[in-house]
C-alpha positions, 0 to 999 in steps of 0.5 A: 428941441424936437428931434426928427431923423429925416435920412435913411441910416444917417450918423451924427446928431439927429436934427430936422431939416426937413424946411431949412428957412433962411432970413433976408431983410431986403427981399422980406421987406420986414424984421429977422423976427417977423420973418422967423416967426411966420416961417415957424407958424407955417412949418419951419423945422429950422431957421438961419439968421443971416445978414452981412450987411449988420456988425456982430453986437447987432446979429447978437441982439437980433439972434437972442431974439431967435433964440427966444422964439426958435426955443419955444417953438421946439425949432433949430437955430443957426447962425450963418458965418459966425461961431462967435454969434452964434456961441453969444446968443446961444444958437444950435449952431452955425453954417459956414460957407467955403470960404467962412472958416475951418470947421475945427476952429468953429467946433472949438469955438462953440464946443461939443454937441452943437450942429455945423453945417458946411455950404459944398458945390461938389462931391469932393467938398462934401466928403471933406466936409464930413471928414471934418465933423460937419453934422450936415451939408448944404448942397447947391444950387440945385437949380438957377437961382436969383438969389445968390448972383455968385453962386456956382454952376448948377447942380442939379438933381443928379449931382445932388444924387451923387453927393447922397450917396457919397457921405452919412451925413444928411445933405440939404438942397439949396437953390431955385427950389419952391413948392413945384419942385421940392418933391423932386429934391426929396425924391433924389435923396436930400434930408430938406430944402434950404429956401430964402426967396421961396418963403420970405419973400413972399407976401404971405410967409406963413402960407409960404412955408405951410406949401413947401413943408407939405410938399416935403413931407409927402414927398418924405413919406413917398420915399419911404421915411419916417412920418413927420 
């Protein structure tokens, strides 16, 4: 796996979350892996199998499938909610929302070296979450959503500002965010953008991603961070 450190000073595994794509059957219209792998011919740093609707034998199947092709294309690999799939198909790791487990207990589970990453809404939630070994933080919305109707209250760019600057590890940006806004993301701090509607449901995922990652990395380069 390629290895690129996005962040300013940050600690814990380096991983590059520079474009955080995340997979959905209903709104691709499409496959887990034809949408993993249009996302990685446009840029895709990393992926996340999510699907709530299918049994874990079925995600197993489908996430050694990722695997294959995450591996070769040098792209990280998470699971959403589940240590144990992820651990069975091999991914890089896992991401856990609030209410999805103890990160003690998904560490446990898929051992040493392998990246958790922790849904947060708040400042609070993210300190926590490193004090607990998260190796990254999502934080959101940043902006109103579609995707997600349950979402919480809307945190805008300022309370992604204030999140930065509250922990080391890197924090990735989630919610409302497309090629028109993700240079602001970037701008206030964030590693990356985590993105569902904004690639996979789009007739052209490919050419999707392709925009958001060169948003994301001119705005990297502006702020000062490493070339990509």
């Amino acid at each position: 796996m390629r290895v690129v450190q996005t962040g300013t000073e940050r600690v814990g595994p380096a991983v590059d979350l520079r474009l955080y794509v995340i997979t959905d059957r209903a709104l691709a219209g499409c496959s887990h892996e034809e949408q993993v792998a249009r996302a990685i011919a446009g840029g895709a740093t990393a992926v996340q199998l999510r699907d709530k609707s299918l049994p874990p034998d079925a995600l197993v199947a489908i996430g050694r499938r990722l695997r294959r092709l995450t591996r070769e294309a040098g792209v990280l690999f998470l699971v959403n909610d589940l240590p144990e799939v992820a651990s069975a198909c091999d991914a890089d790791g896992v991401h856990l929302g609030q209410a999805d487990g103890d990160l003690a207990g998904a560490r446990a589970h898929l051992g040493p070296g392998r990246v958790i990453g922790r849904s947060v809404d708040t400042v609070t939630e993210a300190v926590q979450a490193e004090r607990e070994g998260a190796t990254y933080v999502s934080l959101g919305p940043i902006f109103p959503t579609r995707t997600k109707p349950d979402a919480g209250p809307v945190v805008g760019l300022e309370g992604l500002r204030r999140v930065v600057q509250a922990v080391r590890i890197p924090v990735v940006a989630i919610g409302g965010i497309d090629a028109g806004n993700a240079a602001e993301v970037i701008a206030a701090g964030a590693a990356g953008v985590a993105v569902i509607r904004a690639v996979v449901a789009q007739a052209d995922i490919t050419a999707a991603a392709r925009a958001l990652r060169a948003e994301v990395d001119a705005a990297l380069a502006r702020r000062g961070g490493p070339a990509p």
